[in-house]
Each structure stands twice: as structure tokens, then as C-alpha cells.
N, C-alpha and C positions, 0 to 999 in steps of 0.2 A: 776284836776283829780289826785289822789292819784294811785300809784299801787304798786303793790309787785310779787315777781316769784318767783315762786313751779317749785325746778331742778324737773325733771324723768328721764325714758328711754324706750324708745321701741326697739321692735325686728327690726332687719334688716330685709330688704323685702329681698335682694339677698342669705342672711346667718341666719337665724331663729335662729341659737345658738349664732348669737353675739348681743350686747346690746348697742345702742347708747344713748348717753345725750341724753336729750332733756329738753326744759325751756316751762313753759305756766305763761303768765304776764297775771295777774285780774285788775281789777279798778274800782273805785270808788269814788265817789266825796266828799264821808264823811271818812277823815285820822283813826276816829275811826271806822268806821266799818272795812278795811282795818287788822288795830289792830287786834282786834277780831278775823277776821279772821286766821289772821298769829299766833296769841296766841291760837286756836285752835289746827291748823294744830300742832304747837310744842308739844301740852299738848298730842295729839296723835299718834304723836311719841314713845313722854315719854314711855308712856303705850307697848310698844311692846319693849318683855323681850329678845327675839329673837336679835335684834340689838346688836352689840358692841360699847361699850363707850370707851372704854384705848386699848390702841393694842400697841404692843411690835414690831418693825417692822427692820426687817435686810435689809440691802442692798448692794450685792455686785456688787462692780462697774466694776468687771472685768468679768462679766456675757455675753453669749454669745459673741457680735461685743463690747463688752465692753461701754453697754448700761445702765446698770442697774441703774446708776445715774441721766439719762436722764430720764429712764423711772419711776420713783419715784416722779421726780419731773411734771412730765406729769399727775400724778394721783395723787400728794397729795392734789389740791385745790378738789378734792371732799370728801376728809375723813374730812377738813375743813367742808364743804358746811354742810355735816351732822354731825356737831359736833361729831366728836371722837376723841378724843385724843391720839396721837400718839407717844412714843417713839423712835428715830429712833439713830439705830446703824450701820453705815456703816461701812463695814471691812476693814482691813487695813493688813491683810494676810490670808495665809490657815490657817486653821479651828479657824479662830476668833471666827467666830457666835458656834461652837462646845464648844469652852472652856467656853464663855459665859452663854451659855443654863445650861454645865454640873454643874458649879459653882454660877447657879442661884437657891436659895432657894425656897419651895413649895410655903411659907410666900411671897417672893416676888413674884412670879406668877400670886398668887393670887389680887396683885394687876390691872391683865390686864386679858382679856375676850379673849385672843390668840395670837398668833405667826406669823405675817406675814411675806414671804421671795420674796424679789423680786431680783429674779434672777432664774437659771434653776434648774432641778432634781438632780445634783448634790450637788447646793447649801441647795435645801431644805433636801438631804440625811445627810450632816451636822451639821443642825440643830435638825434633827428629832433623830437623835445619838445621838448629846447633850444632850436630853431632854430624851429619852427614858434607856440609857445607867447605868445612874443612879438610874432609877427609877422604870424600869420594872423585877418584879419578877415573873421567869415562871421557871418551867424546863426543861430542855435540852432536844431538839429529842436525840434521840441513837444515837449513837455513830455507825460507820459501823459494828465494832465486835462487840457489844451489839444484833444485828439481827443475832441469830442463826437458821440454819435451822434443821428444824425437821422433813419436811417429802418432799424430793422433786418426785413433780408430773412429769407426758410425758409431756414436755413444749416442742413446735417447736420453734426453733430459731427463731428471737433473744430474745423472753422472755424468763425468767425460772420463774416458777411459784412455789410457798413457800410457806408453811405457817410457821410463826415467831413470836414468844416470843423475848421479851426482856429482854435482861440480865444486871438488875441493883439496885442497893439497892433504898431504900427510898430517899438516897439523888440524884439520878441520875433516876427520875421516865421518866418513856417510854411516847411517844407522849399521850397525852391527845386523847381522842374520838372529831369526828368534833362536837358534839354538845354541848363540854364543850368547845370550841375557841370563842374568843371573850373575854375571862375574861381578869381584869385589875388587876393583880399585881403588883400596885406599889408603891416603897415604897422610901423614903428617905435613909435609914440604913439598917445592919441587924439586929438588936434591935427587939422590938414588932412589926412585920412585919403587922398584924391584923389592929392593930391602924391604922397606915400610910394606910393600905391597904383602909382602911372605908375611911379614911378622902382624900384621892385622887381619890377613884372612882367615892365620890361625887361630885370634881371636876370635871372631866372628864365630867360628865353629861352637864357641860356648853362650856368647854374650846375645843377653835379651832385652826384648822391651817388654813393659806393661802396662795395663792402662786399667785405671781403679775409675771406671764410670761418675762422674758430675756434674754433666755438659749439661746441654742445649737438646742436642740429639743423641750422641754416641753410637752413630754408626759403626766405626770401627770396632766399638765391643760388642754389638749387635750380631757382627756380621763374625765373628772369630772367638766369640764362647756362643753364642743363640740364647742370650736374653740381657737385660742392661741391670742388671745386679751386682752389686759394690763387694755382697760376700761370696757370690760363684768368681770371680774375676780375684780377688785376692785367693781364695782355696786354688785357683789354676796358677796363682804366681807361687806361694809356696812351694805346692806338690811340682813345681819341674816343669808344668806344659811345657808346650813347643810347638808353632806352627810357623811356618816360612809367610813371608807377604810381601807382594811386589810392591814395587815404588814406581811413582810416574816421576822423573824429572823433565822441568818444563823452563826453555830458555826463554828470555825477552830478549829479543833484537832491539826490537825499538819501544820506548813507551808512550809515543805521540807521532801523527805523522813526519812532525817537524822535525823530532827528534836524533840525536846525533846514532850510528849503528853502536850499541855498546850492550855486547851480552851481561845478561844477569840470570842468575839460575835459581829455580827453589825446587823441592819435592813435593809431592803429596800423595799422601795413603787411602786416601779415599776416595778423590773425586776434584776435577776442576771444569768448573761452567763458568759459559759467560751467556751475557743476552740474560734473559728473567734469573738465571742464576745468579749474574754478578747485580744485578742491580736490586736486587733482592739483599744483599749482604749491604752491597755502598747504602742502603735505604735503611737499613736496619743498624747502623753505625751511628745515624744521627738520632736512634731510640735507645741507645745500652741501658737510660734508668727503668726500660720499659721490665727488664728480663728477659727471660726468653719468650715471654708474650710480643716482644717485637718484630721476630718472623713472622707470626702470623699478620700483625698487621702491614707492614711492612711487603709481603706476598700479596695481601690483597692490595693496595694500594698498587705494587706492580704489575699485577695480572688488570687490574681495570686500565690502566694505561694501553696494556697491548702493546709496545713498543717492538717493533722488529728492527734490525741491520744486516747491509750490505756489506759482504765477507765472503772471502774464497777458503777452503778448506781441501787441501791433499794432502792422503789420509794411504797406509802402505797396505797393499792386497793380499789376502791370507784367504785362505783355504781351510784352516783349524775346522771340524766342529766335532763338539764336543755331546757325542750320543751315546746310548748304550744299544741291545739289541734288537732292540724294538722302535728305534728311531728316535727315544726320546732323551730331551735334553737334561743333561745329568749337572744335578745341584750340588754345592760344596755342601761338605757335611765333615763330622769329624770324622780322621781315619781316610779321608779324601783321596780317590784312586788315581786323580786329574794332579792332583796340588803334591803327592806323595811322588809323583816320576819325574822330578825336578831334575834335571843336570848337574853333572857337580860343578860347583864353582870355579867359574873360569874369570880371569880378569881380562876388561871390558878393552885393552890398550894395547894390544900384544901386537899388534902390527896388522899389514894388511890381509895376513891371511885370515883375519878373525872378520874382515869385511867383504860386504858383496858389492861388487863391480855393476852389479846392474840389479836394480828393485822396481817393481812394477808397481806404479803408484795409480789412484785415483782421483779424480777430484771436484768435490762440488762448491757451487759458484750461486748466488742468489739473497734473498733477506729471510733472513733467520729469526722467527723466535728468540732460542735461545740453542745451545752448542755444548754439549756437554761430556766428559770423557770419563768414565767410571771405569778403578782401577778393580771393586770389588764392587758388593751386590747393592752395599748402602743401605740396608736396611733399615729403618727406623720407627718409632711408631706412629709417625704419619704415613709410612709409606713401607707396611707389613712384610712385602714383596721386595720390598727398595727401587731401584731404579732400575736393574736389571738381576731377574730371579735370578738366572745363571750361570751370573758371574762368579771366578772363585780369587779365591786369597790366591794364590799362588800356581797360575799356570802363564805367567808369558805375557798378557794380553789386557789391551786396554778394549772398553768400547764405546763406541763414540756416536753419540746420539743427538742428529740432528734435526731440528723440529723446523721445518720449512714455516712463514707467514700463513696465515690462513684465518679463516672464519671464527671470529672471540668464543662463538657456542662450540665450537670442537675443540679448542685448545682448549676451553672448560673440560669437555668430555675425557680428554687424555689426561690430564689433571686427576679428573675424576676416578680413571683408568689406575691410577698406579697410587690415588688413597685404598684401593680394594685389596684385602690377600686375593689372589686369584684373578684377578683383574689382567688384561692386556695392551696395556701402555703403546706397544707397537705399533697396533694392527691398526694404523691411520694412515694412508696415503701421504701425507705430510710429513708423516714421523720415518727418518733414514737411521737403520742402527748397524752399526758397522763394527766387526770387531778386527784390531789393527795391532799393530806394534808401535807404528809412531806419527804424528800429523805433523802438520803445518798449517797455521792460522794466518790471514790477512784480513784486519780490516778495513773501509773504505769509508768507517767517520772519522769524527775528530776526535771523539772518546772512546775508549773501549776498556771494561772492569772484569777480569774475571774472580770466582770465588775459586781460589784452592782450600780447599779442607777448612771454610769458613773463612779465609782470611784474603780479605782485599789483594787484587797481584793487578795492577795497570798495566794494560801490554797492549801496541798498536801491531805489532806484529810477533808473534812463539813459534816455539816447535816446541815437542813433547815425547819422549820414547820411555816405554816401561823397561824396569830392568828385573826380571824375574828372583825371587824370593833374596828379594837385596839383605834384608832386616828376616830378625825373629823376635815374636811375641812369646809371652808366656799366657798360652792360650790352648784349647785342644780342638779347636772348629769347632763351628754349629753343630745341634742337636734339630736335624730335620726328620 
């Protein structure tokens, strides 16, 4: 008897969003049927374009309990099993995979079907820098003195409601409209911008990211397979997934009051806080021998503090919501009805017909907690729900959550609010959640830390605009 084994997987009976191997062995008593068989099975493979063949693949070893090398090697006999071919660069300091990606050519790229990072949200925030840094041509949201006010309405505290123009020439165009987000400007140079712009968007129609869970938290694979598993998260990189995921980019004007005006830009895929957010990271940088046990103590350390700041925040006014027929709020899931009606790709530069002459902004003014912008749900396992249940990977929209000063026993409670599945983080008089396209931040100390996607970003004054499903994962959305 001859026989052969076809790896799969199935869904977990306990956990529906996680994916186990599994093997089925055939036989047969003729070695050439057998063949045949197996020479099918390959030939149709072949045929599905969706698969990656070459993959580019980072690994940091110093990734959450300092796993990441462990965990690579745990999941590479399956990129074997189905033949793909792998690259692999394991880092050997901060921002290796950054400098690599930035000094990696369109031409070489193009040799690999995507980017795999195995390790957490930070490390894949270094990578996604790398690669984007160089390459994405968009314009600048406004600047905070760029939004002039022109006619202020009765606004009850704490909003003041405005309506605002932006004040900029052609080379400093005002936020794009949501329904020009999503475009890909990107380019190599600042040469014929057009060219590069054509020959990389057609990339982009193929080219992925992935992300093999290691971290700290791993939000982002949380939040774009629905659970933090090393071998559901490789099975979705093999088999093809694909889910779009927007990006926040976020300018620094300034990084101290004193400081001279001199733009600086980063992205982030999941999330930028400041206030108990950022100082929660800057605190947790002088513990890294701690592990990831030094969030937590590091959070308590800043939650006993209490510390608020004085900050203004205009924030653009939107109407979106997102319900079904019964008025409720509809969660990203896979197969997503919200994340699936994306616009096709338009590039962000195209002159001013892609911009609007007049945007109605908002803006609150007061001492903050903390300030926080989430571009997806953030889910994680402290915080079941994440930051905001109803956030999705891919429609447009950032949201931006402002937690006014207030009483240490209620900031507990909201706290408390959003460790619960089910729980409602909101529902605080203190707590403002806004869902927007792009803000503007001022601070009025003389420090100010934000966390993008875990990593330190000093800014006395930003702005920040999402760009709808910029990047693709190899992912197929949550199982809610």
C-alpha cells in the first residue's frame, strides 16, 4: 500500500477564530495512481494566484518574552510544506528591519509577494515606516494654524463648534475629502512622481503584509484574524488572505515649545495616545529587563500619578454611522460589509480637485487625561473589547478618544470599563469619542510623549489623517 498526506486545518471547536493543522493520509495500492494524485493536488495549487510564493520575512528575537526566534522556528516547516520561499532576516538591533525596508529598492520588492514580521506591533510599526517612509506621497493634514476660524457658533462646553478653511498654498493642500482616502502615492523620488505613482499602485494590488504574533500585546493580529495565534496567522499567510487596513499618518510640527517648525512624519496601524498613554510607554522604556510585565507596572505607577495636560484638540466633523437595521452598531468581522465597500484606489495628490475648500471642524480645549486615536478596535487580552468594539480595519476612519481630568475613582471605573468583554468605556461624562478623518493636537506643557503603535513619538504640536485601506495584510478578519 502506497500513501501520501494532504497538511489542512480546521477551526478550533473551543475558539472558531483559531486554525489547527491537521494531516489526512490516502492510499492506494497502485504508487502511480498515488502520483497522479499528488501531481494534481500540486498543479492546483499552482493555479491559485492568491497564494505567495517568496516572502521577505523579519524576525525579532527580542519580541515580547523574547520569543520571536522560537516562534519562527515553530512555524517555518509550514511555509516549507507549501512551498514558499522564504527570506529571512533576523535583527540584530533597533530599527534594523526600518533601515532595511527604507534602503530596499521597488526592483527588489518586487522580487517577493510581501513582508512578513514576526514579532509585536511595534516591531511591525518599524517595518511599515520603513517601507512607507520612502515611498508614500500624500499631503499634509493642516497644520493647527492652518484651521482658521470663521464663524464661531453657541457651542456648550467642552466643544466649540467652527466652521474652518484651511489656510495653505498648493504645496501644503488641506485634508483630502473621506472619499478620496485610500489613494496610493507612492513613489521612489521626487522626480516624475506619476510614473512611480502607476508602477507602485500596481504593485500594491498584489503586495502584503503579515504578522506572525510575539509581541507584548498584538493588537493588530487580534484585531485582523480574532485571536493571537502564531499557527492561525501563518495558515492565513500561506492560503492568500487579504484584508485592506487603514493607516493613520501623523506629522510633528514641532517637538518642544521651543522648538524650530520642521515637519516630521510616521504611520501607525493601530493606535496613537498620548497623556497616560504616552507616559505609560516613556515609563515602561526605563523597565525593558522587566518584559512585558513592565506595562503593567509601569500603568500602575502612571494611573497612581493621575497626571492630566493642558491641550487643545480640532478634530474634522463626520456624520458616518455605522448601523444596521435595527440601529445597532455593526462590528468588523470577516467577509466585513463596512471594510469590503472600500473605493478603488485613488492617489492622494492629484491636484485640488481631490481637496475640499471648506471642512467643518470641531474642537476641544481643556486638561486631559489622556488623548487617544484608534485607527482599528485594538483588541487585546487586557482589554477583550479593545478600545473601541466598533472599530473596523478598513473603513476611512479614525476615533478619537478624549478622556477629560476627573475624579481618580472614575478614571478607575473606565479603566475598569474597557478590562470587561462587554463593558462600556464610554458611557462617562468625561469620556468624548469622536469618530473623524483627521485632528490637530496642541500642547500647552513643555513635554509632551505620544505612543504610536508602542513606540515613543515626542510632538509639542501634530496633525494626523487616516488614509483608508493604504496596506494589505494576509489576514481574513475576525471571527466574531
Amino acid at each position: 500500500m502506497y500513501r501520501f498526506t494532504v497538511y489542512s486545518f480546521q477551526r478550533s471547536k473551543s475558539q472558531p477564530a483559531q486554525w489547527v493543522l491537521t494531516t489526512f493520509t490516502f492510499g492506494h495500492e497502485d504508487q502511480q495512481t498515488c502520483q497522479m494524485w499528488v501531481n494534481q493536488i500540486d498543479a492546483s495549487l499552482v493555479l491559485q494566484d492568491g497564494r505567495p510564493k517568496n516572502l521577505l520575512v523579519f524576525v525579532n528575537p527580542r519580541s515580547g518574552k523574547g520569543i520571536g526566534s522560537r516562534t519562527w522556528e515553530a512555524v517555518a516547516p509550514i511555509f516549507l510544506r507549501a512551498k514558499i520561499n522564504t527570506k529571512v532576516i533576523v535583527t540584530e538591533r533597533a530599527n534594523h528591519a526600518f533601515d532595511v525596508m527604507a534602503s530596499t529598492s521597488n526592483k527588489d520588492l518586487k522580487m517577493y509577494d510581501g513582508i512578513v514580521a514576526v514579532g509585536g506591533d511595534g516591531f511591525f510599526n518599524e517595518i511599515l515606516n520603513g517601507f512607507l517612509l520612502s515611498r508614500h506621497l500624500a499631503h499634509y493634514p493642516p497644520t493647527p494654524s492652518d484651521i482658521i476660524d470663521c464663524r464661531q457658533t453657541e457651542g456648550n462646553y467642552p466643544n466649540e463648534a467652527i466652521n474652518a478653511i484651511v489656510n495653505g498654498s498648493e504645496d501644503q493642500a488641506p485634508l483630502l475629502s473621506s472619499a478620496k482616502h485610500g489613494g496610493l502615492g507612492l513613489s521612489t523620488s521626487s522626480g516624475n512622481s506619476t510614473d512611480h505613482d502607476s508602477e507602485f499602485s500596481a504593485f500594491h494590488t498584489w503586495f502584503r503584509f503579515g504578522i506572525i504574533p510575539a509581541g507584548s500585546t498584538d493588537a493588530i493580529v487580534m484585531c485582523s484574524t480574532g485571536c493571537r495565534d502564531p499557527i492561525t496567522s501563518t495558515l492565513q499567510i500561506v492560503l492568500g488572505k487579504r484584508v485592506h487596513l487603514d493607516i493613520a499618518q501623523v506629522v510633528r510640527w514641532k517637538k518642544t515649545p521651543t522648538s524650530k517648525f520642521d515637519p516630521c512624519v510616521r504611520y501607525a496601524a493601530s493606535f496613537a495616545g498620548y497623556g497616560f498613554y504616552g507616559d505609560v510607554i516613556a515609563e515602561s522604556e526605563k523597565l525593558r529587563w522587566m518584559g512585558p510585565r513592565r506595562y503593567d507596572y509601569a500603568g500602575t505607577r502612571v494611573f497612581l500619578r493621575h497626571s492630566s495636560y493642558e491641550a487643545e484638540v480640532a478634530y474634522v466633523d463626520t456624520k458616518s454611522e455605522d448601523t444596521n437595521a435595527n440601529g445597532k452598531r455593526v462590528l468588523c468581522r470577516s467577509n466585513c460589509s463596512i471594510c469590503n465597500t472600500r473605493p478603488h484606489l485613488q492617489h492622494s495628490h492629484t491636484g485640488s480637485s481631490s481637496r475640499q475648500d471648506e471642512t467643518r471642524w470641531l474642537k476641544s480645549k481643556g486638561r486631559f487625561l489622556s488623548i487617544g486615536a484608534a485607527v482599528i478596535s485594538c483588541r487585546n487580552e487586557k482589554a477583550p473589547d479593545g478600545l473601541v468594539a466598533d472599530a473596523h480595519l478598513s473603513d476611512g476612519f479614525l476615533h478619537l478618544i478624549l478622556i477629560r481630568d476627573c475624579h481618580h475613582a472614575l478614571y478607575l471605573w473606565h479603566l475598569t470599563q474597557l478590562a470587561r468583554k462587554g463593558g462600556n468605556p464610554m458611557d462617562f461624562k468625561f469620556v468624548e469619542h469622536h469618530k473623524t478623518t483627521a485632528f490637530t493636537f496642541t500642547s500647552f506643557g513643555d513635554q509632551s510623549v505620544w505612543n504610536l503603535d508602542g513606540e515613543l513619538f515626542e510632538a509639542h504640536q501634530l496633525s494626523a489623517q487616516v488614509f483608508r485601506g493604504l496596506i494589505s495584510l494576509f489576514a481574513s478578519g475576525p471571527e466574531v
